[in-house]
N, C-alpha and C positions, 0 to 999 in steps of 0.2 A: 041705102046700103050701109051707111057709117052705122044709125039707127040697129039692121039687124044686128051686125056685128057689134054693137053693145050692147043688144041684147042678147046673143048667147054669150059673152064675157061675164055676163050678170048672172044667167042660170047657170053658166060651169065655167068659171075661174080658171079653172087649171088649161081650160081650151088656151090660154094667152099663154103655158108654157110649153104645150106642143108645137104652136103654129109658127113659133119663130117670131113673134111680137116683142121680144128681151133682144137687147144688147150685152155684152160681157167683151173686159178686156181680157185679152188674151195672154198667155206666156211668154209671148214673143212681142208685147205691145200692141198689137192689133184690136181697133175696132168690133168686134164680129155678131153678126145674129146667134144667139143660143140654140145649135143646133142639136138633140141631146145625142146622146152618149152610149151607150150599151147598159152601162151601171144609170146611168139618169134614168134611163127609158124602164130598166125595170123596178127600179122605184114608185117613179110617179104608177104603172100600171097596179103594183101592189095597194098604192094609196086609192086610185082609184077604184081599185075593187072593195075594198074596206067599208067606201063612203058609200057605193051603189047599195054596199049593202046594210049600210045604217047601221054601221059599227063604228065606235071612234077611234080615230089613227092614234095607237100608242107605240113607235118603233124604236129599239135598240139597233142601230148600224153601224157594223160594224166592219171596216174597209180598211184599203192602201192608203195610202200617200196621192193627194192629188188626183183624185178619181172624179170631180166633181161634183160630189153632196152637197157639199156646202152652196155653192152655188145656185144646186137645184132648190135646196130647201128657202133660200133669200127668194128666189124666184115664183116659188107654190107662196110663201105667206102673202110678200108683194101685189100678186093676182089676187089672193085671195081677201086680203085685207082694201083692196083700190077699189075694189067692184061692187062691196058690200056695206050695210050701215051697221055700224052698232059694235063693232070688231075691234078687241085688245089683243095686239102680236108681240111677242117678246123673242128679240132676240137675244140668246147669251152666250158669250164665250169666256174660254178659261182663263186671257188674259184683255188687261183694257185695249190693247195696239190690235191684237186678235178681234177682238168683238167692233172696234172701231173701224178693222177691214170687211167686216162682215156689212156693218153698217153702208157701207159707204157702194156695197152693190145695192141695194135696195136705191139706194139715191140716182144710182146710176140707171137702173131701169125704169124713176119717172121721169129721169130729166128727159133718156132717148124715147122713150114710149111719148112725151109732150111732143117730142120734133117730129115723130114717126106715126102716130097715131094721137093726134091732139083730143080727137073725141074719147079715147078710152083713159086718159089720163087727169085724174080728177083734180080741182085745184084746190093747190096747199094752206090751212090755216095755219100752220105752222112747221119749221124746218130749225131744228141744228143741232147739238150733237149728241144727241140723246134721243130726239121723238120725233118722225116723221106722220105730222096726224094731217087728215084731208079735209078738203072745206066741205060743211054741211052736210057731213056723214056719220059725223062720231064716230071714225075709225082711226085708228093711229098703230104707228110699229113702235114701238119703245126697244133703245139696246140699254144692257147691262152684262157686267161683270160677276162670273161665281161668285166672285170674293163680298156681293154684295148682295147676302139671303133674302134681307128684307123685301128689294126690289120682285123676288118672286112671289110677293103676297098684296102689293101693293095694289094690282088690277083683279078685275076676273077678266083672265086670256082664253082666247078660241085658238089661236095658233102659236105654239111655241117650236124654236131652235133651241136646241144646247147643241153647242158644239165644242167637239173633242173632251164628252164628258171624262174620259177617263184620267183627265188631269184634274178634272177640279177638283181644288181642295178637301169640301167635304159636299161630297155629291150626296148621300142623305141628307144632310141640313138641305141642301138647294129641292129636293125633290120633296119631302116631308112640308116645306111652306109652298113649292109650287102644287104641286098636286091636289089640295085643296083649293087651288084660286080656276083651277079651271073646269069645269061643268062636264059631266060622266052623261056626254051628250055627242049623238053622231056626227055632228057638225064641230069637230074641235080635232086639233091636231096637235099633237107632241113628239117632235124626232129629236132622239139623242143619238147622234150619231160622233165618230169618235177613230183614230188609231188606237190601238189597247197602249197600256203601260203597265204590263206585267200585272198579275194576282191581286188586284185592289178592289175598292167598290164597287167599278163598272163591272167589273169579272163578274163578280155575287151576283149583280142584277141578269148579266149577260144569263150566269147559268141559272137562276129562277127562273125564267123567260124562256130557255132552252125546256128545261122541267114541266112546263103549263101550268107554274104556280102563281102568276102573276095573267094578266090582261097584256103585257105589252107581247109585241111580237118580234125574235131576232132574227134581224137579215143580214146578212152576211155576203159581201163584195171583195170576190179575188182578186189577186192583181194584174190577173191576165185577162180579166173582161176589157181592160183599157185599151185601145189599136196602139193608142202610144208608146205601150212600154212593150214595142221591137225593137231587136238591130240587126242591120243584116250583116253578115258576114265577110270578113274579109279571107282571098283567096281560100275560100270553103271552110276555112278552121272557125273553131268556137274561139269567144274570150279565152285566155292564157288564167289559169286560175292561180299561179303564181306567188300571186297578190293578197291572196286569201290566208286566212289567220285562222289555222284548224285547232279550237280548244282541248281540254280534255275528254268532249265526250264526242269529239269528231277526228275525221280522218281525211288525208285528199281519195281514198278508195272509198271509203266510207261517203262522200261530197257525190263521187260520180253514181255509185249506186241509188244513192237517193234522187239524185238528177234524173236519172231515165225512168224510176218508178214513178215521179209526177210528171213524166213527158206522157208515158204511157196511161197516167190515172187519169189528165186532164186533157191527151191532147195537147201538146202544147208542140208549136213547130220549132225551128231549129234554133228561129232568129231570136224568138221570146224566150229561150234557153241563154242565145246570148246576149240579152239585154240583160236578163236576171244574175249572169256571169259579172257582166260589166255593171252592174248597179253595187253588186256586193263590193266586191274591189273598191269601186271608187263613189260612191255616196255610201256606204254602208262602215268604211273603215279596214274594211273584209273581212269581218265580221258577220258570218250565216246568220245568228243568231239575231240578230240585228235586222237584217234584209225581212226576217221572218216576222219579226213585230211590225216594222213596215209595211211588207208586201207580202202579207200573208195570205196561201195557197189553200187551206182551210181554219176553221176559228180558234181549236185547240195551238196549233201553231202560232196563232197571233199572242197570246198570254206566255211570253218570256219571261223568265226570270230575273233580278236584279243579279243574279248571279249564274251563272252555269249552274243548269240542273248536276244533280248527284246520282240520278235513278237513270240508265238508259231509256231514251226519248222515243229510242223502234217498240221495245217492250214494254214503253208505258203507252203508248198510242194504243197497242194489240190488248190492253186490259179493258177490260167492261165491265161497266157500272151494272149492278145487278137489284132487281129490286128484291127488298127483304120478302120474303113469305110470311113474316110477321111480324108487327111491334109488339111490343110490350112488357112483363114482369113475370118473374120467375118467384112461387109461390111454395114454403111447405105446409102440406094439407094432405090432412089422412095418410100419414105416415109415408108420404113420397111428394118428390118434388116435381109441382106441376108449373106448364109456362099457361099465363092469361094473357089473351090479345087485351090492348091498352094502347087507347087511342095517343095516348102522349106518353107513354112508355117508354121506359130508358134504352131497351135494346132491341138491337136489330138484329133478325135471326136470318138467315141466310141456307140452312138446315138445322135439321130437326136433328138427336143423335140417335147413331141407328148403330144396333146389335156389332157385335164385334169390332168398331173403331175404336180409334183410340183419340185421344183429344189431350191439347195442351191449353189452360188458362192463364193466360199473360197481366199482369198488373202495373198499372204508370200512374204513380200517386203524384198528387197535389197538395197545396196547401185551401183548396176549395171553395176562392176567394173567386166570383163572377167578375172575369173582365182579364183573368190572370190565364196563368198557363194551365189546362184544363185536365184532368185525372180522364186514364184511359183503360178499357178492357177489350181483350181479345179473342177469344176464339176458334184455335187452327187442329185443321184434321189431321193426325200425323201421316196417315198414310197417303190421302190424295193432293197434304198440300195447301187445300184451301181453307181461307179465312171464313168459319162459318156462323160467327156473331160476334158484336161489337158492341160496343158503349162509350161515352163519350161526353163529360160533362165539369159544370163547376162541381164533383163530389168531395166529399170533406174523408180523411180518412176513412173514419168508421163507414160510412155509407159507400166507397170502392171495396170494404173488403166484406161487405153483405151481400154484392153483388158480385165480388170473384167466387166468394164460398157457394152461393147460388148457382153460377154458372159450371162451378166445377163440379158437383152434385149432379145437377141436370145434364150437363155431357157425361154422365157414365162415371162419377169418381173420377175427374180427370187430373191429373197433375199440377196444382197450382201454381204459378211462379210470380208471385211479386217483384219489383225492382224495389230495391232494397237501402236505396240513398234517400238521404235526405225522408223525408213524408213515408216514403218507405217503409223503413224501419217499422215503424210504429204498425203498418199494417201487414208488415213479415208476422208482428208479436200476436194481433189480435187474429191474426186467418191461422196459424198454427194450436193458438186457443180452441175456435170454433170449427177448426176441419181436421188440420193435422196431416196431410201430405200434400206436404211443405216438399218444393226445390228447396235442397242445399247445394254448398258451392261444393263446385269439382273440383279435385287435387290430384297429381298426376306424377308425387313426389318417387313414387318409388316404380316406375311405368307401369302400374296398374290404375286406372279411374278410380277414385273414391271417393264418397262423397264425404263432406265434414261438416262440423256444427254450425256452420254460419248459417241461417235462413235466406232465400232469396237471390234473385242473382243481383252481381253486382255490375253494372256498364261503367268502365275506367276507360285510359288509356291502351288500355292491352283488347279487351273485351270491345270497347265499341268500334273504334277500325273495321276488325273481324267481322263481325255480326252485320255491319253498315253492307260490307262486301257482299257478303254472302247474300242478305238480299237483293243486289243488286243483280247479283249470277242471276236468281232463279227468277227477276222480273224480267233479264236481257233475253234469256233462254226459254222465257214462258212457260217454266215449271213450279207455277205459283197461281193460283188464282184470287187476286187484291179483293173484287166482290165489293165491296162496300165504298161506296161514295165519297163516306169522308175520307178512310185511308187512300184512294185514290188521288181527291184535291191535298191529302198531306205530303204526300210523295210526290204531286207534281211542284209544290212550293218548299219541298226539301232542296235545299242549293250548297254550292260551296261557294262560301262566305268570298267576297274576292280579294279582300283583305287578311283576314286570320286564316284562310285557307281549309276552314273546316268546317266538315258537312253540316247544317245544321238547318233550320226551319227560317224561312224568310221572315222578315220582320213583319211581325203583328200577328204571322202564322202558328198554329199549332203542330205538334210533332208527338202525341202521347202514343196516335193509333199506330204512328210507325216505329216508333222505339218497339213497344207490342211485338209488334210483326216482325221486328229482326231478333228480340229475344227470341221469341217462339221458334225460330228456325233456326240457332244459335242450339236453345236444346235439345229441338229435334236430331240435329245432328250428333249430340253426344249420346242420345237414348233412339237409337232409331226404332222404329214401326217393329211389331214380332210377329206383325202378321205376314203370311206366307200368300195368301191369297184373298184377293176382296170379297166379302159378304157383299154380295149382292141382294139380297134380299132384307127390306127393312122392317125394321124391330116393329110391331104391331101397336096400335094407338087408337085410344078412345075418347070418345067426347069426355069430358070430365063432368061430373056428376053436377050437381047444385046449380044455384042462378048467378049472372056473372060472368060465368067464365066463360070464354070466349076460343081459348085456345087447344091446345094438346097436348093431354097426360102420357108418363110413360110407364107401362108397364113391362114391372121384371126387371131384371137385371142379367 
């Protein structure tokens, strides 16, 4: 008997974490056999479908507070490092007392697996605080800390932990040396599992992975798979919300609406409404915002801001990422201006321009310097609204305003508007050179609109408040359509400072595509649409002549 039973230990490892073979202490101090969980059990089944099918486990996970990951993943290396010869396991967490507790489950499942099944528990060549390797296996689990890259280059690993990648320090350094040390082989496993911490590294990875730009794959664990986080009710009432701390972009009507929308999206019964009540209040600070990077109810949710958002959170949820109909470059050739698909082309077209709209070109210059705050172009339909090409890059003046003049040319002669500060300037001077309708500023000295000498607009004190607003209207009221991905991730890391108290781009984040998008609708609104009714009917388009090209010419005007 012992025999079989180490022999399927030996062909499938992870059999020792279904069958209750593990010990784990408890919350409460208790002893107890690892029974899993809802969130454990859909884990390991995802891992185990991976491996049947000789793919290697690359997982972003991304969960609540205390769901048991962590534990499940000490538990699959464990098995799978005790039962095998030849096997480098790494564990790492973001702090040494973190990775030290991590460690010390692993310890705990050879000690009780030697008491509890002595035949499955192989004996130790070596034990202590760093490497638990097994005799006459060549298998060992090493822990380390983020803060310590080298250790991820030191082995070649078949199983690795990170945990709660989204604090380490520099999670690309740690992945750039681990990922070369471990073999692009079905038998190898990598979970970075993690609470989020707002818009950082893990994010980018999170939405590459989201995207299918990458191998790894994101899972994603509610807070309500847990049985644990119920409470039941006293004399039938919910938690007293009370206690809760509604910021500026929340309400206590606003609290309850949202409340019965994810009662209703999820299913969620009355008592897990009131635990979610009583967590806020009192582990959360009362603070929503908070509860939501914790115990977050889908992924977007979980990437909180260090600040209060600025862009309402119902109307940025209802936006969708759209994909471009084309990349590429805007060309003139044979006496009109044509776009060519380009595989790494600076812009993203969203629509083509079609007969009778009308179109605004928005400008956010830089000083063009890679690593700094990046030159932006935009796009917008006047009449339906939408953002229907973008650009976005380290550009150096002259080359933002080659690309405004191109972009305004190709939408139909469209109205240019540079921002006119700073970097600016310089390409108010050279795009009124090369095009010549040029925004000038508005005056309003005598109650009639008029425009005056200055080129460009200008975002001050007065102008950017306004213009901040008024995007926010038409994202809260969804009479806007954002379309583009990066203005999307710009807006959702747009916050108000919590300090200086003003709106601005979180630290490290850019903000060029959204300055863009509230000029553009700042002048929409002084110059509105003259159309009367939509052309329905689009402007007619031909392959463009010659070799090359790849895209769509416009003919006529």
């Amino acid at each position: 008997m012992f025999a079989d039973e180490k022999a399927m230990c030996v062909f499938n490892p992870l059999f020792m974490v279904e069958e209750d073979f593990f010990k784990i202490k408890t919350k409460t101090g208790e002893l107890l056999k690892l029974k899993l969980n809802k969130p454990q059990r859909y884990v390991v089944n995802f891992i185990k479908k991976l491996r049947a099918e000789k793919k290697p486990v690359r997982l972003w996970i991304l969960k609540g507070r205390q769901q048991g990951v962590s534990t499940l993943s000490e538990a699959m290396i464990y098995a799978l490092t005790s039962q095998q010869d030849n096997r480098n396991s790494l564990i790492m967490g973001d702090q040494e007392d973190k990775s030290e507790y991590l460690f010390q489950m692993s310890k705990l499942y050879h000690e009780e697996l030697r008491r509890g099944y002595p035949h499955l528990a192989p004996p130790l060549k070596k034990s202590n605080a760093k490497m638990l390797e097994f005799e006459d296996q060549r298998s060992q689990i090493i822990i380390e800390t983020a803060k310590n890259i080298n250790a991820a280059r030191a082995y070649t690993y078949t199983y690795v932990h990170l945990s709660e990648v989204a604090t380490f320090p520099d999670l690309t350094g740690v992945l750039t040396a681990l990922m070369q040390s471990v073999p692009n082989y079905w038998d190898t496993m990598v979970i970075g599992e993690t609470t989020a911490n707002g818009m950082n590294e893990f994010y980018e990875e999170w939405k590459r992975a989201e995207e299918g730009k990458t191998d790894w794959i994101p899972v994603f664990i509610p807070w309500f798979w847990s049985e644990e986080y119920s409470l039941p009710l006293e004399n039938s009432q919910l938690y007293p919300i009370a206690g809760m701390n509604f910021g500026a972009d929340n309400n206590e009507r606003k609290f309850l609406e949202e409340e019965q929308k994810i009662k209703a999206e999820f299913n969620l019964t009355a008592e897990q409404l009131n635990w979610r009540r009583w967590c806020i209040v009192n582990n959360c600070k009362g603070d929503i915002n908070i509860f939501k990077q914790e115990y977050p109810s889908f992924p977007q949710e979980a990437f909180v801001m260090s600040g209060e958002n600025f862009f309402d959170r119902d109307g940025m949820n209802k936006q969708k990422e759209v994909k471009p109909v084309a990349i590429g470059e805007i060309f003139y050739d044979n006496m009109e201006y044509r776009f060519r698909d380009q595989q790494h082309g600076r812009l993203e077209i969203f629509a083509y321009p079609t007969r009778g709209e009308e179109y605004l070109v928005v400008l956010d210059a830089a000083e063009g310097t890679p690593g700094r705050d990046e030159a932006a172009a935009l796009v917008l339909d006047k009449a339906l609204n939408d953002v229907v090409a973008v650009a976005a890059g380290p550009y150096t003046p002259e080359e933002l305003t080659q690309i405004g003049v191109n972009l305004a040319h190709y939408y139909r002669e469209a109205l240019l508007i540079p921002e006119n500060k700073g970097y600016g300037y310089m390409v108010c001077q050279l795009a009124y050179q090369k095009y010549g309708n040029i925004y000038r500023k508005i005056t309003n000295k005598t109650g009639q609109i008029e425009q005056s000498d200055e080129l460009g607009f200008n975002t001050n004190a007065i102008t950017r408040p306004t213009m901040l607003a008024r995007l926010n209207d038409e994202i809260k009221y969804s009479s806007t359509r954002l379309a583009s991905k990066r203005l999307i991730d710009e807006c959702r890391a747009f916050i108000v400072d919590p300090k200086s108290k003003k709106p601005q781009a979180q630290n490290g984040k850019q903000d060029g595509l959204v300055m863009c998008r509230a000029i553009a609708g700042e002048v929409r609104a002084q110059f509105p649409s003259i159309k009367l009714n939509r052309v329905v009917e689009e402007e007619a388009y031909s392959e463009p002549a010659g070799a090359g090209y790849g895209g769509l010419a416009r003919k006529g005007r």
